[in-house]
C-alpha positions in Angstrom: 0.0 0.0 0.0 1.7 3.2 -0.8 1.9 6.2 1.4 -0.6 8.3 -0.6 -3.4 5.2 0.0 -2.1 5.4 3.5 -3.1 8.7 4.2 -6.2 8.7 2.6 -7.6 5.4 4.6 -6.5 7.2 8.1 -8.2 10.3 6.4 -11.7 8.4 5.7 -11.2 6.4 9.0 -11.2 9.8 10.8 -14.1 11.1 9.2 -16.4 8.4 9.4 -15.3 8.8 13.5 -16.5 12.3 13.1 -19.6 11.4 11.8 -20.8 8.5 13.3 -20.2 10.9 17.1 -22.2 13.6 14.9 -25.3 11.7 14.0 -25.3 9.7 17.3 -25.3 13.1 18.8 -28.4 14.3 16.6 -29.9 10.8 17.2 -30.2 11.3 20.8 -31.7 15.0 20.6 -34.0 14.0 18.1 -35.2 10.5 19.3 -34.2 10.4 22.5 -34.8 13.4 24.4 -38.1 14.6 21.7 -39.6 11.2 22.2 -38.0 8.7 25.0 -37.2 11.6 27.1 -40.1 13.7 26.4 -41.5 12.8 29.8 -39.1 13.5 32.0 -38.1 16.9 30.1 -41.3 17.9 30.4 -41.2 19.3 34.1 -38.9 21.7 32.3 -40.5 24.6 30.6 -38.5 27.0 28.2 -40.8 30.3 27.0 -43.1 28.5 28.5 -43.2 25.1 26.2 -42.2 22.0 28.4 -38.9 20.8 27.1 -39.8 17.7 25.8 -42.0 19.7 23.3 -39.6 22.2 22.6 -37.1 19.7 21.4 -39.9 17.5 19.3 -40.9 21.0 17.5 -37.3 22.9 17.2 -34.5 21.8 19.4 -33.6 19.0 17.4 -33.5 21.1 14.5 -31.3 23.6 16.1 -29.2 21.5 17.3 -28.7 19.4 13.7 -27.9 23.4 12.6 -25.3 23.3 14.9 -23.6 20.0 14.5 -23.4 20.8 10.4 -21.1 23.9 11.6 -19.4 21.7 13.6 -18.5 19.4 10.9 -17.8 21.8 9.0 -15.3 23.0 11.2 -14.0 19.3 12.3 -13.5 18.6 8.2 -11.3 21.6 7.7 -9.1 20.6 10.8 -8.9 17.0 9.4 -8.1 18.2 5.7 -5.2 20.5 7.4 -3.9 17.9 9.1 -4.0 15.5 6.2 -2.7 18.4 3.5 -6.3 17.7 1.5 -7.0 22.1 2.0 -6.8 24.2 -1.1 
């Protein structure tokens, strides 16, 4: 394997890391705390919505905003490191 196939394997290997922690991240915002921990947020209230709601309706999708500059950011880190930037 030569060093150029190298690189790019640790490359991809790093950014599937990246998003797998991303999307398990949005998972459990979404899912979790809109639907399995909807209950317990519930006794929570933000502008006066309970928590759980608030997170079903927007949080989730805030917080997905969020995690896309995130990546962003992570990607352009990883393609420094790697010499992949333009």
């Amino acid at each position: 394997m030569s060093e150029k196939q190298k690189k790019a394997t640790a490359y991809w290997k790093e950014n599937v890391k990246y998003l797998f922690i991303l999307l398990s991240i949005w998972f459990l915002v979404s899912f979790g705390a809109g639907i399995l921990f909807k209950d317990a947020l519930d006794s929570i209230k933000i502008g006066g919505f309970k928590l759980g709601f608030w997170f079903a309706q927007q949080g989730s999708i805030y917080v997905f905003v969020v995690l896309i500059f995130v990546y962003v950011r992570l990607m352009n880190k990883l393609d420094k490191k790697y010499n992949y930037n333009e």
